[in-house]
N, C-alpha and C positions, 0 to 999 in steps of 0.2 A: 909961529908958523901955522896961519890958520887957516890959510887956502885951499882948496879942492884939488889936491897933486893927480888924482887921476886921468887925466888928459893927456898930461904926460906919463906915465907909466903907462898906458895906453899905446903911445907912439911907440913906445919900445919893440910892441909885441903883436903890433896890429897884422904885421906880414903872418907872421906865427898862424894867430888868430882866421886871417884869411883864405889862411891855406889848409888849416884844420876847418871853415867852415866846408871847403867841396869835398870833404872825404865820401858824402853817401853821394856824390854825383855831380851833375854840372847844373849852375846855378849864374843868375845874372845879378848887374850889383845893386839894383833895391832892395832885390830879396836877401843878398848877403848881408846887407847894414840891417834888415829887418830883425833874422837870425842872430847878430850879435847883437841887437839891443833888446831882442830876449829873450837872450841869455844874462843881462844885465848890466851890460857894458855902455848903457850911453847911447844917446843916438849919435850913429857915424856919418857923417853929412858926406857928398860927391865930389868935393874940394879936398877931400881926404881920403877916401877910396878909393876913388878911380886913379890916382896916383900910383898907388899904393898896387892895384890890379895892372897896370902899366908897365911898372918896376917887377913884377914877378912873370908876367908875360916876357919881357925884354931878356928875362935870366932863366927863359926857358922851363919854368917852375907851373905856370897855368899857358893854357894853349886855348885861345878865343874864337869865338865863331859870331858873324853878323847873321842873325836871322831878321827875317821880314816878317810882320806880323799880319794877320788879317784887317783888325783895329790896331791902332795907334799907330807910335812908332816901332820901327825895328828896336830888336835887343843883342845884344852882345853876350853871348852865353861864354863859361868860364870854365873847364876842367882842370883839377889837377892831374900833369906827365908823370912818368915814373920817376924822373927825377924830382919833382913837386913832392911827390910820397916818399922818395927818399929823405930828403930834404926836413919834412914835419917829423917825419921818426927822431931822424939827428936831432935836432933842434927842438924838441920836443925834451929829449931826453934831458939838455942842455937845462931849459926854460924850468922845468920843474927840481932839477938838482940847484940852481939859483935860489927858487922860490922856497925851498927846503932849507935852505942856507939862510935866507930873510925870515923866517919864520921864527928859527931859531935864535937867531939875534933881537929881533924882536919880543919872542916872549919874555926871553933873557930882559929884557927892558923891562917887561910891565913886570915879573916876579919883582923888580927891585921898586919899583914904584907902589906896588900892592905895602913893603913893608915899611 
């Protein structure tokens, strides 16, 4: 298994991740894929965020706004609701008691491989 599995564990937690990128504000989606790629994650292409900011808009979680801009085109800015904030606390909490969970199975792994 010598594939590059992070793309998919990525999918898993991209909402996660999107909704923890507007915590300090509202933000639109180049700049969100910008922010998560660095932070380390990959670049996130439009084919896979905007979806993903669509599905969290639709569930009430980010609340969007079309602005016009001077240059270019307009943008579509992104806040998280209070329920968005609820949501990332919950879910949050969730994501890293998982993460704590695989860590621990995993080191479990390499101690046994180390001997």
């Amino acid at each position: 298994m010598t594939s590059d599995r992070r793309a998919s564990w990525l999918k898993g937690v991209l909402d996660l991740l999107v909704l923890a990128s507007l915590t300090d504000g509202e933000n639109y989606g180049y700049e969100i894929a910008k922010d998560l790629a660095g932070a380390g994650l990959g670049q996130i292409k439009g084919g896979t965020l905007y979806p993903v900011l669509n599905r969290l808009e639709e569930a009430g979680l980010v609340a969007a706004e079309f602005r016009v801009t001077e240059r270019g085109p307009g943008r579509r800015y992104y806040r998280l609701t209070e329920e968005g904030r609820r949501t990332l606390t919950e879910q949050s909490g969730l994501w890293l008691e998982f993460d704590e969970a695989v860590r621990t199975v995993l080191s479990r792994g390499n101690e046994e491989g180390a001997r």
